[in-house]
CHARMM internal coordinates of N, CA and C (Angstrom, degrees):
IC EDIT
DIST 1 N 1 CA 1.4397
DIST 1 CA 1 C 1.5208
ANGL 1 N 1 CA 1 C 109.27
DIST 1 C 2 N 1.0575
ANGL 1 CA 1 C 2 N 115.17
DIHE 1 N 1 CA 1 C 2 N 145.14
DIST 2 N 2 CA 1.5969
ANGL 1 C 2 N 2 CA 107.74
DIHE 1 CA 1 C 2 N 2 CA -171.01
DIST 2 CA 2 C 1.8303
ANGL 2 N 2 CA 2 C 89.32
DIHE 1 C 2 N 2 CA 2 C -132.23
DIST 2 C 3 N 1.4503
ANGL 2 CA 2 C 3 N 98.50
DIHE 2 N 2 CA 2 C 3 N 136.85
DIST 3 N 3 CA 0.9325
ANGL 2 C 3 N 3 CA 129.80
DIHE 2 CA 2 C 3 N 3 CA -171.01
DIST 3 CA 3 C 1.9858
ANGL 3 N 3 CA 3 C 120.58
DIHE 2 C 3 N 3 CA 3 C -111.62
DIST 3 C 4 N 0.9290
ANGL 3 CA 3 C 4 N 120.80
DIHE 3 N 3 CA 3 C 4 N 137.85
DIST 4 N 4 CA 1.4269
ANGL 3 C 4 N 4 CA 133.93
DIHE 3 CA 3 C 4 N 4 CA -167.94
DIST 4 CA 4 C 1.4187
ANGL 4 N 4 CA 4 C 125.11
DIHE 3 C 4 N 4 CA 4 C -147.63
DIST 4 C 5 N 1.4247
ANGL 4 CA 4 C 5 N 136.27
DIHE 4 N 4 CA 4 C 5 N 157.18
DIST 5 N 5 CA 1.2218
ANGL 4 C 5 N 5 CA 110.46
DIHE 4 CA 4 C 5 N 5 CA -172.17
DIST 5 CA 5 C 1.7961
ANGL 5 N 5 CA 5 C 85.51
DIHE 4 C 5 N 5 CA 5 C -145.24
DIST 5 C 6 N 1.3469
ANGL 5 CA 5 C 6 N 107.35
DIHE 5 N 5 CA 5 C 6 N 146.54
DIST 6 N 6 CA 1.6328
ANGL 5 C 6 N 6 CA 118.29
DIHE 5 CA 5 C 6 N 6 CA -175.55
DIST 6 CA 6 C 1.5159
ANGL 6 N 6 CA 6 C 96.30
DIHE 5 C 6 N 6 CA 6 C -128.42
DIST 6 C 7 N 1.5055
ANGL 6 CA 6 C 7 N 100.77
DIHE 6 N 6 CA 6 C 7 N 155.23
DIST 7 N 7 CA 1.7125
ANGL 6 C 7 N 7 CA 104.73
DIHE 6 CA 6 C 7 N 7 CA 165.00
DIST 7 CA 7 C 1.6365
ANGL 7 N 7 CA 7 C 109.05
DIHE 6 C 7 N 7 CA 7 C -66.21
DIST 7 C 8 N 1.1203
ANGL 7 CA 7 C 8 N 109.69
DIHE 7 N 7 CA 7 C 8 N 176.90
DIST 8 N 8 CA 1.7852
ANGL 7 C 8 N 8 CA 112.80
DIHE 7 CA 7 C 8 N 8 CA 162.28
DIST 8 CA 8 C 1.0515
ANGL 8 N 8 CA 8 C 112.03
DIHE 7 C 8 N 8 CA 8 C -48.63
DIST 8 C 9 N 1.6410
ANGL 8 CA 8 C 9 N 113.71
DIHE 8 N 8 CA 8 C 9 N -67.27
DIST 9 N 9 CA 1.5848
ANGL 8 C 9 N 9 CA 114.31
DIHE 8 CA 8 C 9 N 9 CA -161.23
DIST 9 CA 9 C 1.5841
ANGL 9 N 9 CA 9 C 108.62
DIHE 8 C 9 N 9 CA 9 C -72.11
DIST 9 C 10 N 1.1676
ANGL 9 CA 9 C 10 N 110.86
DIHE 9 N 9 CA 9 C 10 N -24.20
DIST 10 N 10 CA 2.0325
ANGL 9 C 10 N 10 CA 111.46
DIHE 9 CA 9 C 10 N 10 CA 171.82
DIST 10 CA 10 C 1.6425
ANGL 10 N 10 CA 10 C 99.66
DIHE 9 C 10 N 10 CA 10 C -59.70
DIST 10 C 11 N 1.3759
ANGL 10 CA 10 C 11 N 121.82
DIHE 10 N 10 CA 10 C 11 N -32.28
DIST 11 N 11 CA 1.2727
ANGL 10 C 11 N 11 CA 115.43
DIHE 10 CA 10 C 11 N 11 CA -152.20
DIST 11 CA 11 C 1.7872
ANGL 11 N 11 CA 11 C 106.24
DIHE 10 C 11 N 11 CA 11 C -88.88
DIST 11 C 12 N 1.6482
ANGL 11 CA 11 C 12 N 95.39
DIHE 11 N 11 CA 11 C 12 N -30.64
DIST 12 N 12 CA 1.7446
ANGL 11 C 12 N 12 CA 123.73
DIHE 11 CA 11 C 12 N 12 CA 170.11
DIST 12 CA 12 C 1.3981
ANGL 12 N 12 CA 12 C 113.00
DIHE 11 C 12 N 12 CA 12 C -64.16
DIST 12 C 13 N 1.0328
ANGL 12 CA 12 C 13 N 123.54
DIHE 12 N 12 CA 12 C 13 N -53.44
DIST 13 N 13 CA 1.0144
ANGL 12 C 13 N 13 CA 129.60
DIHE 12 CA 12 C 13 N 13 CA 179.39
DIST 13 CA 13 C 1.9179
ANGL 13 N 13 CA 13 C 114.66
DIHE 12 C 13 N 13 CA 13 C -81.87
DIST 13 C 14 N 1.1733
ANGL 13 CA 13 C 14 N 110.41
DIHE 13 N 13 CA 13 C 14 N -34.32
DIST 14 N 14 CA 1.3986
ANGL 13 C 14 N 14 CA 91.90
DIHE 13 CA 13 C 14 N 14 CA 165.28
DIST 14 CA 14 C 1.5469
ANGL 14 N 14 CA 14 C 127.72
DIHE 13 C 14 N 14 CA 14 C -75.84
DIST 14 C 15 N 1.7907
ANGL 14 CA 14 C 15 N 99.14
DIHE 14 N 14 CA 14 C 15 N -29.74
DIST 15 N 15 CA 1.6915
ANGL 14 C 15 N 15 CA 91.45
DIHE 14 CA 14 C 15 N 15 CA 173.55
DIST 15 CA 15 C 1.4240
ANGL 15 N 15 CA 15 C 114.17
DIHE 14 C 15 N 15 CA 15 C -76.46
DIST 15 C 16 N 1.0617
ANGL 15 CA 15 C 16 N 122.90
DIHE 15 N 15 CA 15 C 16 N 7.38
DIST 16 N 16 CA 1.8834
ANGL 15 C 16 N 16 CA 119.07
DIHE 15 CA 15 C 16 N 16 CA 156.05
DIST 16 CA 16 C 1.4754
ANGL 16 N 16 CA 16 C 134.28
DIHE 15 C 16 N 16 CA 16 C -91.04
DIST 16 C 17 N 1.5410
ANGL 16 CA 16 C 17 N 75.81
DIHE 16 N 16 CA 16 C 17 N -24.56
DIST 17 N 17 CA 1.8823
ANGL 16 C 17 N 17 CA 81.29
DIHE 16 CA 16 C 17 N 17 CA 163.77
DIST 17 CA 17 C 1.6774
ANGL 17 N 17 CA 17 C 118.57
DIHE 16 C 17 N 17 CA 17 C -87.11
DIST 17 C 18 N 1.3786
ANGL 17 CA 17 C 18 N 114.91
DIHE 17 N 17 CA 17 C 18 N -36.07
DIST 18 N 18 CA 1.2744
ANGL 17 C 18 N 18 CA 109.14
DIHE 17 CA 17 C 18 N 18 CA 152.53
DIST 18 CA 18 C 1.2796
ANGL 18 N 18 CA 18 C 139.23
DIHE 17 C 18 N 18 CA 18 C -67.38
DIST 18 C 19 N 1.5198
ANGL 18 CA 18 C 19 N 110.83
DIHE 18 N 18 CA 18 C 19 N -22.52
DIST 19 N 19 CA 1.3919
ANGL 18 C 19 N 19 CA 101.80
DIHE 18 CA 18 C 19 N 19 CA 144.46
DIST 19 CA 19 C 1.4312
ANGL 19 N 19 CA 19 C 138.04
DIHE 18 C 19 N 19 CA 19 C -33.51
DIST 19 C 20 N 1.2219
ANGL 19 CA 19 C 20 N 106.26
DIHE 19 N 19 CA 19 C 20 N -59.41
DIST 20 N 20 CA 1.8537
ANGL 19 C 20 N 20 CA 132.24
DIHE 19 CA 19 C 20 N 20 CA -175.50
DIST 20 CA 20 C 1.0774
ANGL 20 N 20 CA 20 C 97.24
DIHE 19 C 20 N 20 CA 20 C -69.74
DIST 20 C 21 N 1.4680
ANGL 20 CA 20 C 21 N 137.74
DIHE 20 N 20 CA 20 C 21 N -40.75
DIST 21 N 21 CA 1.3876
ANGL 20 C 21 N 21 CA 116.40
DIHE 20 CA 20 C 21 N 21 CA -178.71
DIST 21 CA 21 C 1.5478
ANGL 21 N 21 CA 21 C 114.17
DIHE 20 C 21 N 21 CA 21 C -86.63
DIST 21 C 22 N 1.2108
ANGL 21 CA 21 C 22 N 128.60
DIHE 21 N 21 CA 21 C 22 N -33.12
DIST 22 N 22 CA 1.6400
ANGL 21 C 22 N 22 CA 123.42
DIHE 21 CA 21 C 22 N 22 CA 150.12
DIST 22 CA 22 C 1.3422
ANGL 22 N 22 CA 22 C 124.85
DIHE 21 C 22 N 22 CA 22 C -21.10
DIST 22 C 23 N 1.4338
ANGL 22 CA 22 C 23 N 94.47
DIHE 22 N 22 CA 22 C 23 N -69.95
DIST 23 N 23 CA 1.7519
ANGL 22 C 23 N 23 CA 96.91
DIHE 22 CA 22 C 23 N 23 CA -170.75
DIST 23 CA 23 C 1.4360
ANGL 23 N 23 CA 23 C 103.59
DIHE 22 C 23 N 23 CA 23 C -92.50
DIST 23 C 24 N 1.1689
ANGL 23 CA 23 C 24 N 127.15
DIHE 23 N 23 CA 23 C 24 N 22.97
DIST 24 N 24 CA 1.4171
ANGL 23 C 24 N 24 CA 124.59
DIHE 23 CA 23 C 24 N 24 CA 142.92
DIST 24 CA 24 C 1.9150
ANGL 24 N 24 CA 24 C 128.35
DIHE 23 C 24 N 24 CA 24 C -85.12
DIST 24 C 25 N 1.4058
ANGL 24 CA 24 C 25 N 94.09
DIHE 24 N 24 CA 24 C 25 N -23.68
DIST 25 N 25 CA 1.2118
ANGL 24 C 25 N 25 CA 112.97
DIHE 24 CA 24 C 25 N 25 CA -177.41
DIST 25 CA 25 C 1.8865
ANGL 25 N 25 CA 25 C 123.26
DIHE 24 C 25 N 25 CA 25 C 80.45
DIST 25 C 26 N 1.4762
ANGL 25 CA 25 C 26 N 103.03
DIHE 25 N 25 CA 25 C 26 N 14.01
DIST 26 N 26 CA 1.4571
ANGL 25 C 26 N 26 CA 120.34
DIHE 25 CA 25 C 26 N 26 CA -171.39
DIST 26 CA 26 C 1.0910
ANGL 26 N 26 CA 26 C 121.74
DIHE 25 C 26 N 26 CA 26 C -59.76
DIST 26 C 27 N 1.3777
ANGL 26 CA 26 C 27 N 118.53
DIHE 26 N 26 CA 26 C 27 N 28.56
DIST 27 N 27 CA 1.8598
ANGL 26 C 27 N 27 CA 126.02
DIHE 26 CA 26 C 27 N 27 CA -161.17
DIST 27 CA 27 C 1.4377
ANGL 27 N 27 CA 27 C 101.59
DIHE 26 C 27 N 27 CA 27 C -105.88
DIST 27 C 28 N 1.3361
ANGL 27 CA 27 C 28 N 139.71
DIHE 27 N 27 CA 27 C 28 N 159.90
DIST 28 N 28 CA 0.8923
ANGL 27 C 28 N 28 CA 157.30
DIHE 27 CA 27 C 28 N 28 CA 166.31
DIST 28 CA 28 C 1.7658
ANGL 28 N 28 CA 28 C 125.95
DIHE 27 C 28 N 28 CA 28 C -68.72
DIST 28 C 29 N 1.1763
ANGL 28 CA 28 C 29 N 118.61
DIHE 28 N 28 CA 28 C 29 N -43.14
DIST 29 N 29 CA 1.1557
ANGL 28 C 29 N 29 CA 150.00
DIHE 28 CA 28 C 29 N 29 CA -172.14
DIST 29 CA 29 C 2.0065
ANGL 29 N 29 CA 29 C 109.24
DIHE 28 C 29 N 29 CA 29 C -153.81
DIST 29 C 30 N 1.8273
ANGL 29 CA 29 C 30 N 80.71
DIHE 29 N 29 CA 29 C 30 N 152.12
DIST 30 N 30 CA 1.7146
ANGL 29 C 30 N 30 CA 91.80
DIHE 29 CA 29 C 30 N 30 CA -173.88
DIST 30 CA 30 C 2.2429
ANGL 30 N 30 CA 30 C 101.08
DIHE 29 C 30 N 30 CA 30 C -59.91
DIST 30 C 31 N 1.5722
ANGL 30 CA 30 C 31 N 100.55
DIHE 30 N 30 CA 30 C 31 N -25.68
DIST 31 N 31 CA 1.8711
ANGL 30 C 31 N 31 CA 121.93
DIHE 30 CA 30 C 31 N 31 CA 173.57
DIST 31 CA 31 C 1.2545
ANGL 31 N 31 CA 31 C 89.26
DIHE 30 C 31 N 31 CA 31 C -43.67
DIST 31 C 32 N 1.1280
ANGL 31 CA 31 C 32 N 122.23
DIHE 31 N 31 CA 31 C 32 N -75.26
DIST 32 N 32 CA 1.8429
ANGL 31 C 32 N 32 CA 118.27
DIHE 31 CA 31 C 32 N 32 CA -148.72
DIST 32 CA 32 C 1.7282
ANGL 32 N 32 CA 32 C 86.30
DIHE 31 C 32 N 32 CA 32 C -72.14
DIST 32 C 33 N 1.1502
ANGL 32 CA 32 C 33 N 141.92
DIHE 32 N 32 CA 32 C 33 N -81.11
DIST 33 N 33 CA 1.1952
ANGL 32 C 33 N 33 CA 117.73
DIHE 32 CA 32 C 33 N 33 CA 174.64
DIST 33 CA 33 C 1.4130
ANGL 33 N 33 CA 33 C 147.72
DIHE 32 C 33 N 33 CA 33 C -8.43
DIST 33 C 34 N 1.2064
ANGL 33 CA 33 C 34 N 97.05
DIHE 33 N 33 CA 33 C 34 N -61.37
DIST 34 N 34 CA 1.4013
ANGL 33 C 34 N 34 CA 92.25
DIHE 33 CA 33 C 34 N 34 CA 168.01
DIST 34 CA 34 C 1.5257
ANGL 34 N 34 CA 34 C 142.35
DIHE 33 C 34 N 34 CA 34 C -66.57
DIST 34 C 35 N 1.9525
ANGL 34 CA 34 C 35 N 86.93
DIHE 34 N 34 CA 34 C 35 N -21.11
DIST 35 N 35 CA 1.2340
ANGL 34 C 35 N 35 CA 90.31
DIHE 34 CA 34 C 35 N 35 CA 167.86
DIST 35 CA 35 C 1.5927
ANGL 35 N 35 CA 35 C 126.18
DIHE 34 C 35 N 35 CA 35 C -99.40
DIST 35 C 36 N 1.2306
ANGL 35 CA 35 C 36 N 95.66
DIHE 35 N 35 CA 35 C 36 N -10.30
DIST 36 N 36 CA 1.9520
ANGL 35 C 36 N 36 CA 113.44
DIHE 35 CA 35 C 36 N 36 CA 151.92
DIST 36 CA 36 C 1.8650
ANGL 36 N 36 CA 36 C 99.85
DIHE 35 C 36 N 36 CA 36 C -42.40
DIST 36 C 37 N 1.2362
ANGL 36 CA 36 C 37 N 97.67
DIHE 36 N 36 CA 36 C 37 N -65.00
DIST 37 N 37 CA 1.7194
ANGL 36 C 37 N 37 CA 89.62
DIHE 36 CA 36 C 37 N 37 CA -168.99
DIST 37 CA 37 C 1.3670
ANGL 37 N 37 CA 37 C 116.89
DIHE 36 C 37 N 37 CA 37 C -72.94
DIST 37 C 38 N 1.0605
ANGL 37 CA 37 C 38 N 133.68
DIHE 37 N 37 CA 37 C 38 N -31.80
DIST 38 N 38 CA 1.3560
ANGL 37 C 38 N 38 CA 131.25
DIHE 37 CA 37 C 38 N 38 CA 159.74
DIST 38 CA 38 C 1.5901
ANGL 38 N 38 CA 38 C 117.59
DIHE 37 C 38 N 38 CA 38 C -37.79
DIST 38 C 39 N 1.2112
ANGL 38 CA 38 C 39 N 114.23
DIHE 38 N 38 CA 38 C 39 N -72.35
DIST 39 N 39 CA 1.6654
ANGL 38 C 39 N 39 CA 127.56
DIHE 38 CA 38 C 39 N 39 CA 149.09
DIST 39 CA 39 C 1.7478
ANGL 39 N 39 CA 39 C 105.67
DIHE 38 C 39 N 39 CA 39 C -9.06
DIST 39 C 40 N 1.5664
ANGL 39 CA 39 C 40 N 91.65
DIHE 39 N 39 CA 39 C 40 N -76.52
DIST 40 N 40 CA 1.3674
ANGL 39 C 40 N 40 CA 73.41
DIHE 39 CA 39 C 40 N 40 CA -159.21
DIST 40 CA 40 C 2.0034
ANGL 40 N 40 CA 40 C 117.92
DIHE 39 C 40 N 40 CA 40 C -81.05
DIST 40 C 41 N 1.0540
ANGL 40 CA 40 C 41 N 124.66
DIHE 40 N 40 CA 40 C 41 N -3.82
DIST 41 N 41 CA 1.4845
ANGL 40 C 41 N 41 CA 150.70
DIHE 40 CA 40 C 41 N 41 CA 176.95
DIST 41 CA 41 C 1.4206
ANGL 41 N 41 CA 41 C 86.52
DIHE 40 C 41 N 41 CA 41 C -49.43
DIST 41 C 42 N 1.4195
ANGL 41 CA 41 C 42 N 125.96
DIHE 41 N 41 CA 41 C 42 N -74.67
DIST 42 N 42 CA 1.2322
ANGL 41 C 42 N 42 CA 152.14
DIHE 41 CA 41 C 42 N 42 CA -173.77
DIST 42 CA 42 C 1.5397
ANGL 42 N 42 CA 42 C 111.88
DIHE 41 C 42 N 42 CA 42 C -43.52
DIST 42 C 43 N 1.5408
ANGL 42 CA 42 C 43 N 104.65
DIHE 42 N 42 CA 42 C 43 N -49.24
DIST 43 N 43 CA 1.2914
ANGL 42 C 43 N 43 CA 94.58
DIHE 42 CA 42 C 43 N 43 CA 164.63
DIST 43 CA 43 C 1.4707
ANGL 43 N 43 CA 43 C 146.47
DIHE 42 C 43 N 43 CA 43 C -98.77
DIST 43 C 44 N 1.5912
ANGL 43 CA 43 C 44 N 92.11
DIHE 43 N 43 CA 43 C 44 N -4.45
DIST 44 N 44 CA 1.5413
ANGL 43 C 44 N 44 CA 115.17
DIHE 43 CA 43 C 44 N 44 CA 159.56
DIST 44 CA 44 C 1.3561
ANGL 44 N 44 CA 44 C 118.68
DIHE 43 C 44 N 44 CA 44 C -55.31
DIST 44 C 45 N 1.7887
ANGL 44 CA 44 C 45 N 118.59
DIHE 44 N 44 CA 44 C 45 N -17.70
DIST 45 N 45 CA 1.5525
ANGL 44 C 45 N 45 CA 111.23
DIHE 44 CA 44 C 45 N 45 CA -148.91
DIST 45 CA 45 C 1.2964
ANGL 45 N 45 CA 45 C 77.53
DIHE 44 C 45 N 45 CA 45 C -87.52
DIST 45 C 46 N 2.2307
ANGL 45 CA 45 C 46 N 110.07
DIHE 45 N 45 CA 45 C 46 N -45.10
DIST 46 N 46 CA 1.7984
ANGL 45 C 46 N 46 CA 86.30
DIHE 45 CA 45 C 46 N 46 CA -152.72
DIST 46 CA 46 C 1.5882
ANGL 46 N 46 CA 46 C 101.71
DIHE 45 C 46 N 46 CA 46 C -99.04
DIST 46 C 47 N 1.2402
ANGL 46 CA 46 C 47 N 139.42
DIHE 46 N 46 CA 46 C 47 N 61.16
DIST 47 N 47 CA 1.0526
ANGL 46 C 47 N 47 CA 153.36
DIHE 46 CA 46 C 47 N 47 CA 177.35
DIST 47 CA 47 C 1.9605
ANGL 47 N 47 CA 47 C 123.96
DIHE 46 C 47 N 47 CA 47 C -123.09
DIST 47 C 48 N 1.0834
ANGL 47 CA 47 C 48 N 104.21
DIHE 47 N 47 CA 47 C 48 N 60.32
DIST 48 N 48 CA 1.8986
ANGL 47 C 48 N 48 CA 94.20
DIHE 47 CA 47 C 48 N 48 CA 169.25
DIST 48 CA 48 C 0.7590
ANGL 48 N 48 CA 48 C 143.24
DIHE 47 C 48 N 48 CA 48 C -10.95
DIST 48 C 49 N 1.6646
ANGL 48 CA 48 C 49 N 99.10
DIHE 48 N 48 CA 48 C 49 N -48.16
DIST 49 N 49 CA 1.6204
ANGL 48 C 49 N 49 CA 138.48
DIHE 48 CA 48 C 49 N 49 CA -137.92
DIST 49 CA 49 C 1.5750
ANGL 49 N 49 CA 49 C 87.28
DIHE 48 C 49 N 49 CA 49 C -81.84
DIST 49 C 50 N 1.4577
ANGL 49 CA 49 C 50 N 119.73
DIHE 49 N 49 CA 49 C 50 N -46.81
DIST 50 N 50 CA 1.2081
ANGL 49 C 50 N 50 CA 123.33
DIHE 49 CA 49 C 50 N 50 CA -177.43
DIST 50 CA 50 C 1.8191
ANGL 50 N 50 CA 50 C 126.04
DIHE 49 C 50 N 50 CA 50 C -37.46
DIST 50 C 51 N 1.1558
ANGL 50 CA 50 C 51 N 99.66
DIHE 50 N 50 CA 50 C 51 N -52.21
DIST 51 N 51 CA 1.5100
ANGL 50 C 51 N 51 CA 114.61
DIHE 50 CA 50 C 51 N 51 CA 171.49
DIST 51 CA 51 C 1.3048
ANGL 51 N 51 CA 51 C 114.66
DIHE 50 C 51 N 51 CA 51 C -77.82
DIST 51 C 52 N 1.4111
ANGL 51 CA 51 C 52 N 129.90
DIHE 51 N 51 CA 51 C 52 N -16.19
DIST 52 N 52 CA 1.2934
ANGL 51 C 52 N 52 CA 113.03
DIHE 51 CA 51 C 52 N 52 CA 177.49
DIST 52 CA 52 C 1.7849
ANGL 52 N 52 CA 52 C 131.59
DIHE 51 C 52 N 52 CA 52 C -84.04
DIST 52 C 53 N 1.0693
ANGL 52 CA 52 C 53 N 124.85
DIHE 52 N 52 CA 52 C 53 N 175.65
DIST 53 N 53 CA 1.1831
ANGL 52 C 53 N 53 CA 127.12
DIHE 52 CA 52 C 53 N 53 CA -159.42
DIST 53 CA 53 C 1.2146
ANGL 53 N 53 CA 53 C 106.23
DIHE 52 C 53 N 53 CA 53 C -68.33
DIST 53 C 54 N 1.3195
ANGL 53 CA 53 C 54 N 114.06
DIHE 53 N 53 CA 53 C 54 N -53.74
DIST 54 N 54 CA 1.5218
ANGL 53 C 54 N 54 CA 140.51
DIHE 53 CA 53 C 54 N 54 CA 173.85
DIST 54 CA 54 C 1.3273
ANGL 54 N 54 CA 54 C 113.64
DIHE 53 C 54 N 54 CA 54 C -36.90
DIST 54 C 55 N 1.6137
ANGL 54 CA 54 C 55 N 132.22
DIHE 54 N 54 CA 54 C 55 N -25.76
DIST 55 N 55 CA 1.5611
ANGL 54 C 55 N 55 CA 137.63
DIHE 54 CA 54 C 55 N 55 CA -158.63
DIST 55 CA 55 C 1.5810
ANGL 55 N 55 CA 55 C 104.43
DIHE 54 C 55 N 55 CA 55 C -38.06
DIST 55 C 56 N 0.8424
ANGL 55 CA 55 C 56 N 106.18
DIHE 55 N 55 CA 55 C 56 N -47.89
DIST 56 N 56 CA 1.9532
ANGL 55 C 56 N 56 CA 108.08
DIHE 55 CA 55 C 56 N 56 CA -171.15
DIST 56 CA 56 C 1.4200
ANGL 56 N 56 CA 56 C 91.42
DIHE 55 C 56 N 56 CA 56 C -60.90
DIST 56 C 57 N 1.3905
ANGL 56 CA 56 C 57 N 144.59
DIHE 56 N 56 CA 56 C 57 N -96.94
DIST 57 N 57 CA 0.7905
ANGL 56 C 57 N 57 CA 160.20
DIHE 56 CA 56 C 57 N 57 CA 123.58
DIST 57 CA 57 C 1.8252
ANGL 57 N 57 CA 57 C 103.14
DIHE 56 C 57 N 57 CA 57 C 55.12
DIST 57 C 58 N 1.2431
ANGL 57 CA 57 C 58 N 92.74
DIHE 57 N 57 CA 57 C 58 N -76.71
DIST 58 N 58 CA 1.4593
ANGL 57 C 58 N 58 CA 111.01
DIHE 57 CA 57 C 58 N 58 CA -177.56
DIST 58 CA 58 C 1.8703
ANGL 58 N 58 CA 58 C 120.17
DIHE 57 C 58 N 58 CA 58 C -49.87
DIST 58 C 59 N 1.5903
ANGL 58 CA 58 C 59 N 93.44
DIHE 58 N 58 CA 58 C 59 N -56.97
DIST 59 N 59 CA 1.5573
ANGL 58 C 59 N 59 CA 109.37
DIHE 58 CA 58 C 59 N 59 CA 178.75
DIST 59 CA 59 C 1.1841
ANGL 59 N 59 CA 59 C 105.41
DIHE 58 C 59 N 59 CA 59 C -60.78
DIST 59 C 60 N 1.5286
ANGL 59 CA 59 C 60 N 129.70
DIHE 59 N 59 CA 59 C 60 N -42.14
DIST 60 N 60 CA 1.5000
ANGL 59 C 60 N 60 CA 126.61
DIHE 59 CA 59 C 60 N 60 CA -162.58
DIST 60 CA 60 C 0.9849
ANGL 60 N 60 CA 60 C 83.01
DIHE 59 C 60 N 60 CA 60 C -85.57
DIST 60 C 61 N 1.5511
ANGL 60 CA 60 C 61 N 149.27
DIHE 60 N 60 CA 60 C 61 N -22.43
DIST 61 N 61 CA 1.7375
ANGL 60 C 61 N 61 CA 104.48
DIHE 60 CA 60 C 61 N 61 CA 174.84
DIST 61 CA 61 C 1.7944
ANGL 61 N 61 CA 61 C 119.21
DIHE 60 C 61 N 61 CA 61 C -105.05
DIST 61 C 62 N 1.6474
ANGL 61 CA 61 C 62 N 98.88
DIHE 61 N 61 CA 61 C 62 N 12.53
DIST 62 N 62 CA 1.4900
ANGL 61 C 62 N 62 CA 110.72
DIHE 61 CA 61 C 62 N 62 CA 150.30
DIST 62 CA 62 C 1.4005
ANGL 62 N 62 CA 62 C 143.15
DIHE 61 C 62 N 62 CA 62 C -62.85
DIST 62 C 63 N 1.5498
ANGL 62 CA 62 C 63 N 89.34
DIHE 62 N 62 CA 62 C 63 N -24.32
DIST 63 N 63 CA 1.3825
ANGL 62 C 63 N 63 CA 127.89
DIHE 62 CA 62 C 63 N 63 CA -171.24
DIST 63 CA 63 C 1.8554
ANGL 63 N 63 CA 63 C 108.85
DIHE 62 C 63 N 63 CA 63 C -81.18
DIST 63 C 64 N 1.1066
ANGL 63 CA 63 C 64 N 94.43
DIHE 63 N 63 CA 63 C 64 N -61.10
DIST 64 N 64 CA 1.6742
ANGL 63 C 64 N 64 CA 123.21
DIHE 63 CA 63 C 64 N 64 CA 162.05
DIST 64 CA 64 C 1.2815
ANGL 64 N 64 CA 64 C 104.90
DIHE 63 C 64 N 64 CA 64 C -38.11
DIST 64 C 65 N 1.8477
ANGL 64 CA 64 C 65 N 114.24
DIHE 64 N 64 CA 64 C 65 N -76.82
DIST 65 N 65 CA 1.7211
ANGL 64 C 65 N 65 CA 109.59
DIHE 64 CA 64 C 65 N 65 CA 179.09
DIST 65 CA 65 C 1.3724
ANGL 65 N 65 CA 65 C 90.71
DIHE 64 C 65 N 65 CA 65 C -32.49
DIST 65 C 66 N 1.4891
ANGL 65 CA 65 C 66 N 112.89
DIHE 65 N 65 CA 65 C 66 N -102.91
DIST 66 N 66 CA 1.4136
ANGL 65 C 66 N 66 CA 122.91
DIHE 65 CA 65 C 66 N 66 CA -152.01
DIST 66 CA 66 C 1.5782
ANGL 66 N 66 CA 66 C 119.10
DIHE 65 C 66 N 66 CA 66 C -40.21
DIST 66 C 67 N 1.0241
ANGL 66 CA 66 C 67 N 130.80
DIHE 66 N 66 CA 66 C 67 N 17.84
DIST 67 N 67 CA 1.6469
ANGL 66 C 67 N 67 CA 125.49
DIHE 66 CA 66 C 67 N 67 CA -167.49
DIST 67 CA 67 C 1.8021
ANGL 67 N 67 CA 67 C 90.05
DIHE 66 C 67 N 67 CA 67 C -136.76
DIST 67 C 68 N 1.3233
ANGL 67 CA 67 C 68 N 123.31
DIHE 67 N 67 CA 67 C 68 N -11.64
DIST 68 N 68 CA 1.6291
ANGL 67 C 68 N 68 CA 107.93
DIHE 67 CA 67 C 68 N 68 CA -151.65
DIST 68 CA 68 C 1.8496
ANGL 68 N 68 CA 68 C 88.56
DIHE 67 C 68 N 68 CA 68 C -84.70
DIST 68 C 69 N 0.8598
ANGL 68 CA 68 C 69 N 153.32
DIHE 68 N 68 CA 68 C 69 N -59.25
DIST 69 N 69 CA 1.1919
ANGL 68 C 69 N 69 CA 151.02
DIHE 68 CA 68 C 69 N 69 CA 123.82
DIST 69 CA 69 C 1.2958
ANGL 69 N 69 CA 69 C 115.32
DIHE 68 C 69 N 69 CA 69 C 34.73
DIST 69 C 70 N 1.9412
ANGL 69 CA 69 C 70 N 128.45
DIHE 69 N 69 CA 69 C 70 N -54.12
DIST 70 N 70 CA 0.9566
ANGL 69 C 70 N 70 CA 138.08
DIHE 69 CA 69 C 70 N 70 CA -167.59
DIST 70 CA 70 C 1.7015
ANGL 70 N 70 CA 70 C 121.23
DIHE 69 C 70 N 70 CA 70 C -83.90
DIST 70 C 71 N 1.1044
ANGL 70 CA 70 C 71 N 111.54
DIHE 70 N 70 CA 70 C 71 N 100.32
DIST 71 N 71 CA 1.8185
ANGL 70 C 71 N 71 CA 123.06
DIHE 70 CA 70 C 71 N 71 CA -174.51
DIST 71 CA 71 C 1.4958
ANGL 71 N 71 CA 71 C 101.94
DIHE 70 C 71 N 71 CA 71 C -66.00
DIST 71 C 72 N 1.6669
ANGL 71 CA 71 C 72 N 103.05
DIHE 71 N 71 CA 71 C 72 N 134.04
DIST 72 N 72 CA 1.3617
ANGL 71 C 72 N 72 CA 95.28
DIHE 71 CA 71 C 72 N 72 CA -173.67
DIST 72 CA 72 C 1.6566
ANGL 72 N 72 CA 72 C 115.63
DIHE 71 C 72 N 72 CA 72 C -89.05
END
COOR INIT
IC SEED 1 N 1 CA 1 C
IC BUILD
């Protein structure tokens, strides 16, 4: 099992982008899929943020952390 560790907002912001590419169906093979959903299963469990009302809200200022850093 290989193990990794992300901030919150890396973890927020990636399970929304894998969201969008799931239910778009943008995978190559049923492989990358499945392991798309695994991915994101994983990060649904340790994520709150997911169920709450706030989600929009939340990601865009996950998005923010991780980007404020970035010089244009």
């Amino acid at each position: 099992m290989l193990k990794f560790a992300l901030s919150r907002a890396e973890a927020l912001v990636l399970f929304d982008a894998l969201s969008r590419l799931v239910d778009s169906d943008g995978f190559a093979d049923a492989a990358e899929d499945l392991a798309a959903n695994s991915l994101l299963c994983a990060l649904e469990r340790d994520l709150a943020a997911v169920v709450d009302a706030d989600y929009a809200f939340l990601v865009a200022r996950a998005k923010e952390e991780l980007t404020e850093d970035i010089e244009d």
